[in-house]
C-alpha positions as CSV (number, residue, x, y, z in Angstrom):
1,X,131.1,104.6,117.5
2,X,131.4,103.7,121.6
3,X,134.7,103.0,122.6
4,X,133.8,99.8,124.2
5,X,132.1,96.5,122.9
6,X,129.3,94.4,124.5
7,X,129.4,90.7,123.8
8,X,126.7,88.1,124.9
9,X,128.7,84.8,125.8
10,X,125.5,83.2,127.6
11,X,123.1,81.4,125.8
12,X,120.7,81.7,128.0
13,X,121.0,85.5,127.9
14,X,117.6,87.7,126.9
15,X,118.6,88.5,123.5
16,X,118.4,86.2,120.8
17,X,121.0,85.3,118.5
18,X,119.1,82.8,116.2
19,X,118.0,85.3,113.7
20,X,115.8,84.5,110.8
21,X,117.6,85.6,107.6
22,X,115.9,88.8,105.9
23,X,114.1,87.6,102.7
24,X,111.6,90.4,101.6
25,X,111.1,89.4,97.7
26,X,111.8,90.8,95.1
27,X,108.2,91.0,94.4
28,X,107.3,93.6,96.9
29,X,109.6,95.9,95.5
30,X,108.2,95.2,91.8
31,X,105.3,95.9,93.1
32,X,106.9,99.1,94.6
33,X,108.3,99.9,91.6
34,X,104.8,99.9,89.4
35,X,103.2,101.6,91.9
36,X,105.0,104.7,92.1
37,X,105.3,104.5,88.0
38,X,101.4,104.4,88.3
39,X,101.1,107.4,89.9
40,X,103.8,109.8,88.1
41,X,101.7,108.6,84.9
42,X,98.6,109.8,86.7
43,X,100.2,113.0,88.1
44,X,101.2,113.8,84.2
45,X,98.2,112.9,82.8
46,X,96.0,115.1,85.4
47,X,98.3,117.9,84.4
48,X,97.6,117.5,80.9
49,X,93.5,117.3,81.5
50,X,93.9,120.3,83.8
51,X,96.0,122.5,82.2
52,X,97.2,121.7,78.5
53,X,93.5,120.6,77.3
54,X,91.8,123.5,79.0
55,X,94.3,126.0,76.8
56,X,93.4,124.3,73.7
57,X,89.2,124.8,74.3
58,X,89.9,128.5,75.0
59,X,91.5,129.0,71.8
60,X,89.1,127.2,69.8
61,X,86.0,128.9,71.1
């Protein structure tokens, strides 16, 4: 951390102090949340097509 502190005691300064507060949703992260679920089911499922199913024809032919 700096040793020293900068404080703005101008209003009229550049920087603005008036922040909106942070609201994201909780819905984007649901949304997160499914997506990356959605694609380690897809990730498992290619792996069984490509390399469980693929055993199981070479042993029955």
């Amino acid at each position: 951390m700096a040793p020293w502190v900068l404080w703005q005691l101008d209003d009229c300064a550049p920087l603005r102090c008036d922040w909106a507060p942070v609201d994201a949703g909780v819905a984007k992260h649901h949304g997160y949340a499914a997506q990356w679920f959605a694609l380690s089911a897809l990730s498992m499922g290619l792996y069984v097509w490509f390399r469980i199913l693929p055993r199981r024809r070479q042993v029955r032919s």
